[in-house]
VEXDREN-2710 file (C-alpha; in Angstrom, 1 decimal):
% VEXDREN-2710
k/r/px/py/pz
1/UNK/-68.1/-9.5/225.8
2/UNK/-70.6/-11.5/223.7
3/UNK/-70.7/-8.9/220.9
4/UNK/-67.3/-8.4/220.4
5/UNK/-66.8/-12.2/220.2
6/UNK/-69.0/-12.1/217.6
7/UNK/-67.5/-9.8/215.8
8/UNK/-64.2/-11.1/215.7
9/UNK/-65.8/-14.2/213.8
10/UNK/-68.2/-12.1/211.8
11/UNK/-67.6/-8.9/210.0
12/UNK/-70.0/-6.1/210.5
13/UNK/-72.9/-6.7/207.9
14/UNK/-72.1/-10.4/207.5
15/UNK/-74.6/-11.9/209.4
16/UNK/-77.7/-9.8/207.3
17/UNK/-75.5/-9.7/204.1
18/UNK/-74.1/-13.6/203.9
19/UNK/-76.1/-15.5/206.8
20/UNK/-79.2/-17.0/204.1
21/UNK/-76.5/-17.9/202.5
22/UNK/-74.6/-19.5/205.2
23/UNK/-78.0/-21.3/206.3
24/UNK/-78.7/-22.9/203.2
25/UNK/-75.3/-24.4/202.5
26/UNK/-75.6/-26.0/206.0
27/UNK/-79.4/-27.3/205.7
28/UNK/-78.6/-28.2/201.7
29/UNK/-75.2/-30.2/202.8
30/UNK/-76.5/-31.5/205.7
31/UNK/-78.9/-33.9/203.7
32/UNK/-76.6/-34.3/200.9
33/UNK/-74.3/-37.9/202.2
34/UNK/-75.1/-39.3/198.3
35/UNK/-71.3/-38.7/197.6
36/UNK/-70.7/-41.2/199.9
37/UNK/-72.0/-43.7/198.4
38/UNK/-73.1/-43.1/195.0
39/UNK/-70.4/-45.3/193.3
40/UNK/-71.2/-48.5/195.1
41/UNK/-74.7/-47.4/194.9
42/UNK/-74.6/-47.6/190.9
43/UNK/-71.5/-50.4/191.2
44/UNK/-74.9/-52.9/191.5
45/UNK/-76.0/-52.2/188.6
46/UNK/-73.3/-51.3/186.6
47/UNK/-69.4/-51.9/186.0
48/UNK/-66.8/-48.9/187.1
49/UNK/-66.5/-48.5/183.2
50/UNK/-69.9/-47.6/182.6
51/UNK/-70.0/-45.4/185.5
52/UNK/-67.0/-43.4/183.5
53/UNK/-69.3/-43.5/180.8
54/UNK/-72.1/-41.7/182.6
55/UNK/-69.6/-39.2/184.3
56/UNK/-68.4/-38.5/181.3
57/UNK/-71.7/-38.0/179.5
58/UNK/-72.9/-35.7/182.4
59/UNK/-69.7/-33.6/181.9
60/UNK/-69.6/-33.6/177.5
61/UNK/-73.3/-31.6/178.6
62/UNK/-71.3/-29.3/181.0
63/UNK/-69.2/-28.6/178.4
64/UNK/-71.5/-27.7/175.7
65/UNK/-73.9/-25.7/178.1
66/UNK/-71.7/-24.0/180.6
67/UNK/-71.2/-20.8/178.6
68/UNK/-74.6/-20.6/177.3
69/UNK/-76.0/-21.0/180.9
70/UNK/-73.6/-19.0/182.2
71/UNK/-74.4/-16.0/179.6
72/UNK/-78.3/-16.4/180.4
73/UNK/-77.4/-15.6/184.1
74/UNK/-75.1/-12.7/182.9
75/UNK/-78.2/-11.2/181.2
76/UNK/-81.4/-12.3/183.0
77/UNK/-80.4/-12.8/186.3
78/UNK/-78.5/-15.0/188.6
79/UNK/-81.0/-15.7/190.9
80/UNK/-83.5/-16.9/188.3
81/UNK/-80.9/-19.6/186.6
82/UNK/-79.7/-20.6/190.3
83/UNK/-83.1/-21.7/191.2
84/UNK/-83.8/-23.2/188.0
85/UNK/-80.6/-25.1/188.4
86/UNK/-81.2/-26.5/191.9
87/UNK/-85.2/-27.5/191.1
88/UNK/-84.4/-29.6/188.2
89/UNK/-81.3/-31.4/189.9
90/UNK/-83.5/-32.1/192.8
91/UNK/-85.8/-33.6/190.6
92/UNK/-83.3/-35.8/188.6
93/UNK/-81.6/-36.9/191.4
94/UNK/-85.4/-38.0/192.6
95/UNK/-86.1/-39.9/189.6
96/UNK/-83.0/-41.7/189.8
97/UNK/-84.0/-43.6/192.6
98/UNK/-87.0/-45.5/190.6
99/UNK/-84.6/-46.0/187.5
100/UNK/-81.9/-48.2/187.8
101/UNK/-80.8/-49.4/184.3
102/UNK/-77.9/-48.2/182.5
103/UNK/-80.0/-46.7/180.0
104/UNK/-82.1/-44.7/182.8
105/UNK/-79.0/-44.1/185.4
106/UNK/-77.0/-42.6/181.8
107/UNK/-80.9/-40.3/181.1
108/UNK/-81.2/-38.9/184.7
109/UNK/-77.7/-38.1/185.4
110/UNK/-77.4/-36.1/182.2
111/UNK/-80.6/-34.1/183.5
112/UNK/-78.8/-33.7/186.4
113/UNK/-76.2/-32.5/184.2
114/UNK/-77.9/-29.9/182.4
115/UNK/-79.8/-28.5/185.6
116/UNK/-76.3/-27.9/186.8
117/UNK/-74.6/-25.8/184.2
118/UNK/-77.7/-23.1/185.6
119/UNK/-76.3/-23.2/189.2
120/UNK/-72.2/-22.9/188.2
121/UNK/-71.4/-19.6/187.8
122/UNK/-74.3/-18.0/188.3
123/UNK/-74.5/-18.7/192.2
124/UNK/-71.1/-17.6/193.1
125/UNK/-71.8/-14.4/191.0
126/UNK/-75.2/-14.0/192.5
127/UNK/-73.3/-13.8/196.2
128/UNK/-70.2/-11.9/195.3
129/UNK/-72.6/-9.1/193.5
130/UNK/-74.7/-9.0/196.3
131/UNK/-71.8/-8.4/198.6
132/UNK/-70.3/-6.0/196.0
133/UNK/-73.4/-4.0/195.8
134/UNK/-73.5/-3.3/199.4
135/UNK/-70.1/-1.9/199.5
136/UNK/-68.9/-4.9/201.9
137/UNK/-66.2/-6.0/198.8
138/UNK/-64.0/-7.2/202.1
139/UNK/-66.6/-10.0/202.7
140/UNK/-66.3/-11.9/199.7
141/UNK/-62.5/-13.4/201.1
142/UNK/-64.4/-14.1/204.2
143/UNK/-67.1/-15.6/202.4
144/UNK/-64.6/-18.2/200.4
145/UNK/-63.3/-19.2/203.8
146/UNK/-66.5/-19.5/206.0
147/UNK/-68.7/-21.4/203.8
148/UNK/-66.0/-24.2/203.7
149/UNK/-66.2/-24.3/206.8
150/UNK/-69.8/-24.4/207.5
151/UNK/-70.3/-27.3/204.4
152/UNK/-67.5/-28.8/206.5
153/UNK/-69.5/-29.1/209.9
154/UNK/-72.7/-29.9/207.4
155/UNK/-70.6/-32.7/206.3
156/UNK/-69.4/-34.2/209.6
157/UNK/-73.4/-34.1/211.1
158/UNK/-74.4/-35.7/207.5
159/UNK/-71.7/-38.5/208.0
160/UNK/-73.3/-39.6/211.0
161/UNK/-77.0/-39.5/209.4
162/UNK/-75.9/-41.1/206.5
163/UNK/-74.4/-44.0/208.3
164/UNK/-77.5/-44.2/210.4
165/UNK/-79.6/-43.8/207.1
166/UNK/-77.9/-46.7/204.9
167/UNK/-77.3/-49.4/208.0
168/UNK/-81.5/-49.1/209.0
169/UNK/-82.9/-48.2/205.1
170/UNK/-80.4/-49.2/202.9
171/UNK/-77.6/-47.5/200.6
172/UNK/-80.6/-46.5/197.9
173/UNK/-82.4/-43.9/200.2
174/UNK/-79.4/-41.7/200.3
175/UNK/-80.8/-41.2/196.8
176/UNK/-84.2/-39.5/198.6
177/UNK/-82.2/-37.4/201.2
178/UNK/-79.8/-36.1/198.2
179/UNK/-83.2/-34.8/196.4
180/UNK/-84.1/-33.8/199.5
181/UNK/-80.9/-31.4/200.2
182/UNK/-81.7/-29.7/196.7
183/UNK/-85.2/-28.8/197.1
184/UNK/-84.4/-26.9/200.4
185/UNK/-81.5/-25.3/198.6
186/UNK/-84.2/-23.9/196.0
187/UNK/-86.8/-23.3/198.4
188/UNK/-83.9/-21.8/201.0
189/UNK/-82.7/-19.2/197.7
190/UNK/-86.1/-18.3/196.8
191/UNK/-86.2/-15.6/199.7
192/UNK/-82.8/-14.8/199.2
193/UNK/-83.1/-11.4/197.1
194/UNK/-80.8/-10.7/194.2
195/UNK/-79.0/-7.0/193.9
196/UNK/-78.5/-6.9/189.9
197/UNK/-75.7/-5.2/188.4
198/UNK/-77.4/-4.9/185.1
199/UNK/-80.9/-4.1/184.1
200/UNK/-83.1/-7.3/182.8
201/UNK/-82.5/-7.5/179.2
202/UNK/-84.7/-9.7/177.0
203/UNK/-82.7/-13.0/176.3
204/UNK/-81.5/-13.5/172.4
205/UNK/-79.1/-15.9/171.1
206/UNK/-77.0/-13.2/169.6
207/UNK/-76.6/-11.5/173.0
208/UNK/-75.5/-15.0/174.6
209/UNK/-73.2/-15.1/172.0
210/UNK/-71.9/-11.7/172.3
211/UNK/-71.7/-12.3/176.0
212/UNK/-69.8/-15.8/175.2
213/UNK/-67.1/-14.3/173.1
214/UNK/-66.7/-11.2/174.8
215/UNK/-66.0/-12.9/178.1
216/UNK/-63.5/-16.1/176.6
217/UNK/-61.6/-13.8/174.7
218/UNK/-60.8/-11.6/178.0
219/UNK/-60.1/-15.0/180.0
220/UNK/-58.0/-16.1/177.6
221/UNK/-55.6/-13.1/177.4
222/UNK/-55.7/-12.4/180.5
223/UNK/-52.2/-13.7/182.1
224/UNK/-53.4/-14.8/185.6
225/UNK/-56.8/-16.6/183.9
226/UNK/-55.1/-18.3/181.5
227/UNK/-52.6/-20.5/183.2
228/UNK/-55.5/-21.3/186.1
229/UNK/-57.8/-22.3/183.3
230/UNK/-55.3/-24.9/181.8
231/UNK/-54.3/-25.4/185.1
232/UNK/-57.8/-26.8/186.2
233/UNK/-58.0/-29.2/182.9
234/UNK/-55.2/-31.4/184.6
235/UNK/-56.2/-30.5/188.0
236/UNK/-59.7/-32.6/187.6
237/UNK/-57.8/-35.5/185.4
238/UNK/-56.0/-35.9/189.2
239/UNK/-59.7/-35.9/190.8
240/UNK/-61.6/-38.1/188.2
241/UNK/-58.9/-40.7/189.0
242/UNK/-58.2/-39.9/192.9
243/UNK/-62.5/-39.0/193.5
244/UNK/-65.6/-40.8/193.3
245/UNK/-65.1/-43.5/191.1
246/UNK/-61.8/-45.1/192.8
247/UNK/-61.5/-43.9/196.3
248/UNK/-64.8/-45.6/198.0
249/UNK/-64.1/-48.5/195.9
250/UNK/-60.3/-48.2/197.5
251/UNK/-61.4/-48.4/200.8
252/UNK/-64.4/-51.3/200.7
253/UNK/-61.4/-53.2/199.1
254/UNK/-59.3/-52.9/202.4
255/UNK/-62.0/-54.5/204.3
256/UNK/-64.4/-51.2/205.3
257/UNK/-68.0/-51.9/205.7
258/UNK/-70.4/-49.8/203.5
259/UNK/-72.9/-48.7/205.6
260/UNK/-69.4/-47.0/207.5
261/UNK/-68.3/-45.1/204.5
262/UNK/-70.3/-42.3/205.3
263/UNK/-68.9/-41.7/208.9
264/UNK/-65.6/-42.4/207.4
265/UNK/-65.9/-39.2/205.5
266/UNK/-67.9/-37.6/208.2
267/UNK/-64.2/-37.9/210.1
268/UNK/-62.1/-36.9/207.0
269/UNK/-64.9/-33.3/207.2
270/UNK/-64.0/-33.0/210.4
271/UNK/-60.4/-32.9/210.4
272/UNK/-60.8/-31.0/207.0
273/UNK/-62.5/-28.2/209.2
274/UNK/-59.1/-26.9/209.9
275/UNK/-58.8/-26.0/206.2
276/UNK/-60.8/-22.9/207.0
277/UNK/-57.9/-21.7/209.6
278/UNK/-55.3/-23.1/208.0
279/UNK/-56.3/-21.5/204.3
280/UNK/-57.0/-17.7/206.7
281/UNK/-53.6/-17.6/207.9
282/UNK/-51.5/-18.6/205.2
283/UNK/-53.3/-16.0/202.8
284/UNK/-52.0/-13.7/205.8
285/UNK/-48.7/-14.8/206.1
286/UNK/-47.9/-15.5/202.5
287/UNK/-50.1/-13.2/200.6
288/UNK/-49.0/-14.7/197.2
289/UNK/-51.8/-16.8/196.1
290/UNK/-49.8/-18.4/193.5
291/UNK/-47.0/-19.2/196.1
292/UNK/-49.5/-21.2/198.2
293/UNK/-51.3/-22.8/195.2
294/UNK/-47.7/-23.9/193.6
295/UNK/-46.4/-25.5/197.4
296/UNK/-49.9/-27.6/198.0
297/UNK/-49.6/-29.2/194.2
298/UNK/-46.1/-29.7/195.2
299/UNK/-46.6/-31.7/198.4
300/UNK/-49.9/-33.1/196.9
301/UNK/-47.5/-35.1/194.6
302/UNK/-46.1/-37.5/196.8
303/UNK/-49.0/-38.3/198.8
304/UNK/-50.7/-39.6/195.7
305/UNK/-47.9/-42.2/194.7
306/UNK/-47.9/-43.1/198.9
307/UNK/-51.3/-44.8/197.8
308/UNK/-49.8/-47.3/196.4
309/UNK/-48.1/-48.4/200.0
310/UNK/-51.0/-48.7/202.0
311/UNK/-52.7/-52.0/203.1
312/UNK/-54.6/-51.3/205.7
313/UNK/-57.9/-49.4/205.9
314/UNK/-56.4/-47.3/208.6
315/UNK/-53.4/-46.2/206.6
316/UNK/-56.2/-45.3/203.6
317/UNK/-58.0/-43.3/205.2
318/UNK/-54.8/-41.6/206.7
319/UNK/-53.6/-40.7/203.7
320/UNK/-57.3/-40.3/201.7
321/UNK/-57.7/-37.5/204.7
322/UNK/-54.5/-35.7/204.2
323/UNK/-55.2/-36.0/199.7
324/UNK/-58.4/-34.5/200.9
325/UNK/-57.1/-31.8/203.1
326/UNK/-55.0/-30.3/200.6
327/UNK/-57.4/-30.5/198.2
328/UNK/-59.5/-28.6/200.7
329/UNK/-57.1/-25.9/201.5
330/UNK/-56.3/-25.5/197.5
331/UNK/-59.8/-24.5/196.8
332/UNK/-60.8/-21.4/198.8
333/UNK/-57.5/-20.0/198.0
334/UNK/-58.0/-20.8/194.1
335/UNK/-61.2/-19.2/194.1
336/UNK/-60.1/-15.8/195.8
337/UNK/-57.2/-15.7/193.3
338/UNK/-59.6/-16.5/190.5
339/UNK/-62.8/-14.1/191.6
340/UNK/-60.6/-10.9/191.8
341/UNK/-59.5/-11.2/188.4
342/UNK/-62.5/-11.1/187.2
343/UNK/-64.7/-8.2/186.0
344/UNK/-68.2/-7.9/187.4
345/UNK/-70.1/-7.8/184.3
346/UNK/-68.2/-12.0/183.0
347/UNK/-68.5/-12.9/186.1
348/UNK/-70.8/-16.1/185.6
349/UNK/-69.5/-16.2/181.9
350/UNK/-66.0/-16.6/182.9
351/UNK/-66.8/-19.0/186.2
352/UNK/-68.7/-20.8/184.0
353/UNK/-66.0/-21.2/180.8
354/UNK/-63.7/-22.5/184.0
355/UNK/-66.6/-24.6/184.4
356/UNK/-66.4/-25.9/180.7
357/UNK/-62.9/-26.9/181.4
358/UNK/-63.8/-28.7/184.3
359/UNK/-66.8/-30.7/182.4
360/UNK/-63.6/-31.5/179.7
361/UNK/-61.6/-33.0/182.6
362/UNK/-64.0/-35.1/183.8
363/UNK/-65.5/-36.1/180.3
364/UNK/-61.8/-36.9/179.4
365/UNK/-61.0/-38.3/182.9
366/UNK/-63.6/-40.6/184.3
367/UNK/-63.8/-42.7/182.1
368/UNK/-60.1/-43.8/181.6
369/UNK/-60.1/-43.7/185.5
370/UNK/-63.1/-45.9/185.4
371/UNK/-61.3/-48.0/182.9
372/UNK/-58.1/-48.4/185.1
373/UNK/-59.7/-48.9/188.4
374/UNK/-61.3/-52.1/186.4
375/UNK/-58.1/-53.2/184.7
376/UNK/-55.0/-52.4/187.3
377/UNK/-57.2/-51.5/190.9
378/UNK/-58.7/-48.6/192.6
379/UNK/-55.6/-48.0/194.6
380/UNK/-53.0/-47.8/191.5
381/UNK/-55.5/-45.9/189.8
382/UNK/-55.6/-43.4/192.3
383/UNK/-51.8/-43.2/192.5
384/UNK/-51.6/-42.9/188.8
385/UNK/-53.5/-39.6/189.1
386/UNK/-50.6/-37.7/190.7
387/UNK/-49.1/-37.8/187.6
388/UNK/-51.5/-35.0/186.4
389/UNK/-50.4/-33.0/189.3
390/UNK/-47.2/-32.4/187.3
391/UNK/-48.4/-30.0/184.4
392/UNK/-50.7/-28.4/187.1
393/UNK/-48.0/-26.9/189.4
394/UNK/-45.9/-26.4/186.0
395/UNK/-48.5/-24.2/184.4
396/UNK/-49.5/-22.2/188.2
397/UNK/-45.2/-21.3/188.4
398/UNK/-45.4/-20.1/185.0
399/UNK/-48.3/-17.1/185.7
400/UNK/-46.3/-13.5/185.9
401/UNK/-49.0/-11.2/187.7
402/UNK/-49.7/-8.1/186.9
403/UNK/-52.2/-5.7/187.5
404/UNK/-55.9/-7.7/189.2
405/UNK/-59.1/-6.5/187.7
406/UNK/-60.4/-6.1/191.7
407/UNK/-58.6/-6.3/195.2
408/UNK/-60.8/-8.8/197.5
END
């Protein structure tokens, strides 16, 4: 009885195939309550502007180094750029604890930055390959789905420490527990092994380039790509303006105490948890990726205006849970679409140019969102961002599919 129950949750091979992986995104997230309160944590040091500024800083390095990064893993290996990626953020994110001037918050977050560009693209390709080499391609839709769950329940358990963390320590030693989180990620992946798809090829700028080109120029006239890549440009305006900056700001201005903001989200995870089910059978029901996609921008609309209603902390974090449970359920689904257009050999180039648009977002986006949470609020700053919704769903009715590069 045992061992079919596990099966029903686990697909044979999943466990030896996935389960490192599953492991480290629990341990890594479990530590990781920073997002929490990183805002308010620089909001003592600097304005909501300047935070814009920084975002947006971190994300013009995205931008430029995405491709390049993403190209490097293509060629010399996935696992190699992921642990480079992860060390080095673990160390920034250290050293931003000691520095607290704008000058040194603007330095360490742009290492951050850069260390980051290594671990986009090249992780997701590093698992999917993995799975792909060992003939279990049916994993990889499982995989989507189960790791949000499991960074899910991370993220309840980390609510709770985090609360416990900042009301004994103080809101600046979330800052050692987020460095914490990446170093067991790197040291986690460092017995992870890597199934290549390509033999190691001795890195040159021309082959990055070649990689570069080769792999834009398929996303871009590729039907299914193109629209999700435009797509994501307004989809991340929404987030810079409904995300970190505005929404923890949002809810201390209702009256919540900051040491609670942690458990707050730790209850948003929670109820978020149901993304995982939710997100499995609509992709059973519906099968239409695109169909699901189009109907959560859709309904994601309206709850974004209902921000500007609320004035109670109650009702915000109603409605911040159901923003965030959408977004939730949008994610997983996005990815599976996304991953099984893509050929194996861009795989990290072409996560990682979607990555480049994503840096463009945010470099555009936080810092007017920063700007209009200081001049009009938080709260009508988040509402404002639905309006960026609009082109999103648009541009996700107007893809025509056609033939998919791999079925997943």
């Amino acid at each position: 009885m045992q061992s079919n129950s596990k099966m029903k949750i686990f697909q044979k091979g999943e466990i030896k195939t996935l389960g490192p992986f599953y492991l480290e995104r629990f341990l890594s997230h479990l530590l990781y309550f920073l997002p929490a309160f990183w805002v308010i944590s620089f909001n003592n040091y600097i304005t909501l502007t300047q935070i814009g500024i920084v975002f947006a800083m971190m994300s013009i390095i995205s931008f430029f180094l995405e491709i390049p990064t993403g190209a490097f893993a293509d060629i010399y290996g996935r696992k190699a750029s992921t642990l480079v990626g992860y060390f080095f953020s673990g160390i920034s994110i250290l050293l931003l604890f000691f520095f607290k001037s704008f000058i040194g918050i603007l330095f360490f977050t742009c290492t951050w930055s850069i260390a980051g560009t290594f671990i986009s693209g090249a992780k997701e390709s590093w698992i999917i390959d993995n799975i792909k080499k060992k003939n279990k391609g049916s994993l990889i839709k499982s995989f989507f789905l189960k790791d949000q769950f499991i960074v899910g329940l991370a993220l309840v358990l980390s609510g709770v420490l985090g609360t416990f963390v900042v009301k004994k320590l103080g809101i600046e030693l979330s800052w050692i527990f987020a460095a914490a989180s990446f170093l067991v990620t790197f040291l986690v992946l460092a017995f992870i092994p890597e199934i290549k798809t390509n033999k190691k090829e001795q890195l040159t700028f021309k082959k990055i380039f070649q990689q570069s080109k080769k792999s834009i120029q398929y996303g871009l006239k590729h039907n299914v790509l193109f629209f999700i890549f435009l797509a994501t440009f307004f989809i991340i305006l929404r987030e810079t303006f409904g995300g970190d900056i505005n929404e923890k700001v949002f809810l201390t201005s209702l009256g919540l105490p900051i040491p609670l903001l942690a458990l707050v989200f730790s209850g948003i995870s929670l109820v978020c948890l149901l993304t995982t089910v939710v997100s499995h059978f609509l992709l059973k029901i519906f099968k239409s990726e695109k169909k699901i996609l189009s109907t959560i921008l859709l309904l994601s609309i309206p709850l974004d205006i209902a921000i500007l209603f609320v004035n109670s902390v109650y009702m915000g974090i109603l409605l911040l849970t159901l923003i965030l449970f959408l977004i939730l359920l949008f994610k997983p689904i996005n990815q599976i679409y996304l991953q099984k257009n893509i050929p194996t050999n861009m795989r990290a180039t072409i996560v990682s140019f979607q990555g480049m648009i994503i840096s463009l977002g945010y470099v555009v986006g936080s810092p007017l969102a920063g700007f209009f949470g200081d001049l009009i609020s938080s709260q009508k700053a988040i509402a404002l961002g639905a309006v960026f919704l609009i082109p999103a769903l648009i541009l996700y009715l107007r893809i025509r599919e056609k033939k998919k590069v791999s079925n997943i």
